[in-house]
C-alpha positions in Angstrom: 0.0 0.0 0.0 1.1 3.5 -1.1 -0.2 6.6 0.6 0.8 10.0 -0.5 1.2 13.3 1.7 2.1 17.1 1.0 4.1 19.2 3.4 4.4 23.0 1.9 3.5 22.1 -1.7 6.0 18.8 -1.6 4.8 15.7 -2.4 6.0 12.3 -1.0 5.1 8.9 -0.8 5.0 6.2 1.7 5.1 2.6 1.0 4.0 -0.1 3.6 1.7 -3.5 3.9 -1.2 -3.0 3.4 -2.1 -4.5 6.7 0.4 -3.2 8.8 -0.8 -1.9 12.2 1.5 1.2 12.0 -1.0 3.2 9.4 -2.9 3.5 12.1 -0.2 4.7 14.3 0.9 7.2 11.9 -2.6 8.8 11.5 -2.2 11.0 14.1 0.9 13.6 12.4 0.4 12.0 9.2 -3.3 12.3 8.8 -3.9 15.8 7.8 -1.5 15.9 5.0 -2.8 13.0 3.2 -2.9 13.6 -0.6 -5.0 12.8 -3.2 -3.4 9.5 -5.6 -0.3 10.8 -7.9 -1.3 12.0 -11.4 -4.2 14.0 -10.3 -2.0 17.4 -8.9 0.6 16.6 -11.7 3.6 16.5 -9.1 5.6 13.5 -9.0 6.8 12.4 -5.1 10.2 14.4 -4.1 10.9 11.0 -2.5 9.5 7.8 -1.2 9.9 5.7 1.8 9.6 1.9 1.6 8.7 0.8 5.4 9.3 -2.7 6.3 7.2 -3.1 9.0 8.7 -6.1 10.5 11.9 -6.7 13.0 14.2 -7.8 10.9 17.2 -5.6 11.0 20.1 -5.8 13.2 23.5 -3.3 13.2 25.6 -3.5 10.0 29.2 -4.3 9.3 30.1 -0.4 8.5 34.0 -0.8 8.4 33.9 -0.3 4.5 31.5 2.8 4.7 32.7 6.2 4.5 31.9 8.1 7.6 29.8 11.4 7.0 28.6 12.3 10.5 28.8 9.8 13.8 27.9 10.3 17.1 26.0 13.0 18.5 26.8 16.6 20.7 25.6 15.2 23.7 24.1 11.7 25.3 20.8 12.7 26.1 20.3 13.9 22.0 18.5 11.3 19.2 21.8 9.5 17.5 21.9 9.1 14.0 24.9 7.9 12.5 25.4 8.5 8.7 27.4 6.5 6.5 28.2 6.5 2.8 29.1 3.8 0.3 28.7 2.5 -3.4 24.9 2.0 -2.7 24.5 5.3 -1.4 23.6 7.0 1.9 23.3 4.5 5.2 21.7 5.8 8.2 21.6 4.1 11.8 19.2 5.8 14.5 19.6 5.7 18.2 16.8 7.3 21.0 19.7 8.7 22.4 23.3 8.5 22.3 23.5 5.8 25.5 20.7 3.5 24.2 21.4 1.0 21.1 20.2 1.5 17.4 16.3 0.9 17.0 16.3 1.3 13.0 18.4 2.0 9.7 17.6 3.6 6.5 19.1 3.3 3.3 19.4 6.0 0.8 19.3 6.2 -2.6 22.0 8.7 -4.2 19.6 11.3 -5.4 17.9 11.0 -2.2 14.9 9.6 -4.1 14.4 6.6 -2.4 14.4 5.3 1.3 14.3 1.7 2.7 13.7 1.6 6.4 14.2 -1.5 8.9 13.7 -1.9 12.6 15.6 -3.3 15.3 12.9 -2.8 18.0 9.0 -2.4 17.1 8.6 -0.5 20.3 9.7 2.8 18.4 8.3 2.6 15.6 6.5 5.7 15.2 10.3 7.5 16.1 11.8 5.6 13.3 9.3 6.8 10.6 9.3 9.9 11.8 13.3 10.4 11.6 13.4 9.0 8.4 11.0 11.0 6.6 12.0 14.0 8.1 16.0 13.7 7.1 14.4 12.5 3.3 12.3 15.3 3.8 15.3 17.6 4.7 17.6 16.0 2.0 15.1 16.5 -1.3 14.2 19.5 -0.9 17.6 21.4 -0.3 18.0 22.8 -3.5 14.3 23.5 -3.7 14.1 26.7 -1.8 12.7 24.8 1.4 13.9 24.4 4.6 13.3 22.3 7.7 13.8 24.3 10.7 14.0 23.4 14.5 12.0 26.1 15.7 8.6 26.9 17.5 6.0 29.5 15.8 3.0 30.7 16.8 0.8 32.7 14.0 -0.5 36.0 14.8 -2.1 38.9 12.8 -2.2 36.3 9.6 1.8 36.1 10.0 4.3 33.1 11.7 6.9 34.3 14.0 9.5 31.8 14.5 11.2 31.2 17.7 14.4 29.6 17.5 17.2 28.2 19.8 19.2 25.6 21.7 16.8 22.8 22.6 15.9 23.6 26.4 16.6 27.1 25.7 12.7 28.0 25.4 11.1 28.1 22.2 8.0 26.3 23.5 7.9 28.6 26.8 7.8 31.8 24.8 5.4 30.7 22.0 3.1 29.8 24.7 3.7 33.3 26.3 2.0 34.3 23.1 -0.9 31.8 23.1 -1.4 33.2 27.0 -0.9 36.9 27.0 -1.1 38.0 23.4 -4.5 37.8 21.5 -5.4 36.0 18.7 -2.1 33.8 18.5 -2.2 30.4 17.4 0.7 27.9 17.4 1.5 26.5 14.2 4.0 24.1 15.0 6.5 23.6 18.0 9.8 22.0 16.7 9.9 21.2 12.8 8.0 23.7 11.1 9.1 23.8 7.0 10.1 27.3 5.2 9.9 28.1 1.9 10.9 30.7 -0.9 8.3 31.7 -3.6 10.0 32.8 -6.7 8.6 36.1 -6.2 11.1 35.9 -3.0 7.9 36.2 -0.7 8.6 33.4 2.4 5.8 31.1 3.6 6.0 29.3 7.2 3.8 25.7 6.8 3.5 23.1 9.8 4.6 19.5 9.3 4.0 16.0 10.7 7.2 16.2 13.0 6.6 18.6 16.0 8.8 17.2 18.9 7.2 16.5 21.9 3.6 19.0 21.5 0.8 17.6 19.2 0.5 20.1 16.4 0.6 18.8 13.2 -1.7 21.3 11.7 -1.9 21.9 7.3 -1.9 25.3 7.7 0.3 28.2 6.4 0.8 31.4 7.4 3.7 34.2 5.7 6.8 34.5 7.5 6.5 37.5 10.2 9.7 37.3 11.7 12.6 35.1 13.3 13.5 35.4 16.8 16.4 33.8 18.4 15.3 33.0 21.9 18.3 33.6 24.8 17.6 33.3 28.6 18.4 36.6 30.3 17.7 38.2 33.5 16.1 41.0 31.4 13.3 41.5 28.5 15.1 43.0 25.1 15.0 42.7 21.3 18.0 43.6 19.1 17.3 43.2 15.1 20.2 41.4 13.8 22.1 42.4 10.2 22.0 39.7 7.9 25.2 37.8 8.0 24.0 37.3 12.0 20.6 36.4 10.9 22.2 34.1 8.2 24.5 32.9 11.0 20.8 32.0 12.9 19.3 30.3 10.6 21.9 27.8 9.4 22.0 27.2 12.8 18.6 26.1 13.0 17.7 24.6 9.6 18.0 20.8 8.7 20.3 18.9 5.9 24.0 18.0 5.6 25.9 20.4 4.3 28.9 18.0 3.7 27.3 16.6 0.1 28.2 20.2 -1.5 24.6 20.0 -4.3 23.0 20.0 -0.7 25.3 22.7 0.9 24.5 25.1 -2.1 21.0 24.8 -1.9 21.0 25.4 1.6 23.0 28.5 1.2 20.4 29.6 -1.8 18.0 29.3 0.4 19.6 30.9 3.9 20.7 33.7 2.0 17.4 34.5 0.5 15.8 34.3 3.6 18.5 36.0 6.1 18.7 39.1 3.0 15.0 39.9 3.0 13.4 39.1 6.5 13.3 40.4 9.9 15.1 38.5 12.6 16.1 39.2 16.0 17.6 38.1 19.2 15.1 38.7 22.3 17.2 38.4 25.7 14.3 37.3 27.8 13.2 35.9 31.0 10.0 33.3 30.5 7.4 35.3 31.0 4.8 37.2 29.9 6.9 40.6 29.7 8.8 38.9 27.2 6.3 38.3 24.9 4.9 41.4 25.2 8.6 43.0 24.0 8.8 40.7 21.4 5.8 41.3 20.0 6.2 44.7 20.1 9.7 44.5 18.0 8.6 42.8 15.6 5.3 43.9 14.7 7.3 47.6 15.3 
């Protein structure tokens, strides 16, 4: 069985047994961007995930793999380790950097195609949800889109994204927002997706991933502003220029900018972005003060 979804105008596919339990578990985030069968929007899938929904996989002999990126900043972080060989890309993914693998993915050179195993069926739904996102992430580079670790709330018919360190806050202040500001809405609150028109215009649009809150709303809403989110004793907003904005946002975005057609696109795309758009920094306590400032700078 084959079902189709679209996350800010991008189509991709999903491939599973048709009896497999986990449809049903992936209803939930997945649900509201089901899509209509291919051929009747005219866009082909960016890329499609084959799931085999069985435990069948155990850890590879990776001694003849190149190493692209293994191990992870810190132990209590999702691992994924990131191999390349004649095949293509090969992708290992831990809960966290003390527990042991639970999946791998293999990845088609153009990033076109996915094949994902388990290890463990008790995390499942962390598996799928790792792998489409990276796929997600990797096709659509050089297509002015980016995934983005970030929290936004909507307000006034525009998304203002907070971004930062996870633990930092971006959840705590967006639901400043939702508490003290009206008419705010949250749009997503960890993997919202960005994208560039070719009229340069920028468009914020919620995903199936978002972290730990249960937001996965098909909505869209134009980019307002970016906010980087930094605890201080004190409530202030600075605008940045736009090599620090830049700076920001590759920060916070999604891909691997070691595979350079992937690196370019995601400078395409930073630069557009970081050239054209507000962002600033907010020093801030968690409170409702904060929002108040913020929402005050950028809607100045």
């Amino acid at each position: 069985m084959r079902m189709d979804f679209i996350v800010a105008g991008h189509r991709f596919s999903i491939v599973m047994d048709d009896a497999s339990p986990l449809w049903a578990r992936m209803k939930v985030n997945y649900g509201p961007f089901e899509a209509p069968a291919i051929g009747q929007d005219g866009r082909d899938p960016i890329f499609t995930l084959h799931v085999n929904a069985a435990t069948c996989w155990h850890t590879a002999d990776t001694s003849g793999m190149e190493p692209l990126f293994v191990g992870v900043n810190s132990p209590e972080e999702t691992q994924t380790d990131f191999y390349r060989d004649a095949d293509g890309f090969y992708l290992e993914f831990a809960v966290n950097g003390r527990s042991p693998k639970v999946a791998s993915l293999r990845i088609s050179d153009d990033f076109r195609t996915g094949r994902l195993e388990f290890a463990d069926m008790n995390f499942v739904r962390f598996a799928i949800d790792n792998a489409a996102m990276l796929m997600f992430a990797f096709s659509t580079a050089g297509l002015m889109t980016l995934e983005m670790h970030s929290s936004v709330t909507v307000n006034s018919g525009k998304a203002f994204m907070f971004l930062a360190e996870s633990g930092t806050g971006k959840s705590t202040h967006s639901r400043m927002w939702l508490e003290n500001i009206p008419g705010c809405e949250l749009l997503n609150d960890d993997n919202p997706i960005v994208r560039v028109a070719e009229d340069g215009s920028v468009t914020v649009y919620g995903s199936p991933w978002s972290g730990k809150t249960p937001c996965y709303r098909n909505a869209s809403a134009p980019l307002g502003a970016m906010v980087q989110i930094r605890r201080s004793s004190t409530n202030m907003a600075t605008s940045l220029s736009a090599l620090e904005a830049y700076a920001l946002i590759s920060s916070s975005s999604s891909g691997f900018r070691g595979i350079a057609s992937m690196a370019d696109g995601l400078h395409e795309t930073i630069s557009a972005i970081a050239l054209s758009q507000p962002c600033f920094v907010l020093d801030c306590r968690p409170d409702a003060e904060a929002a108040l400032v913020c929402h005050t700078a950028v809607c100045r």
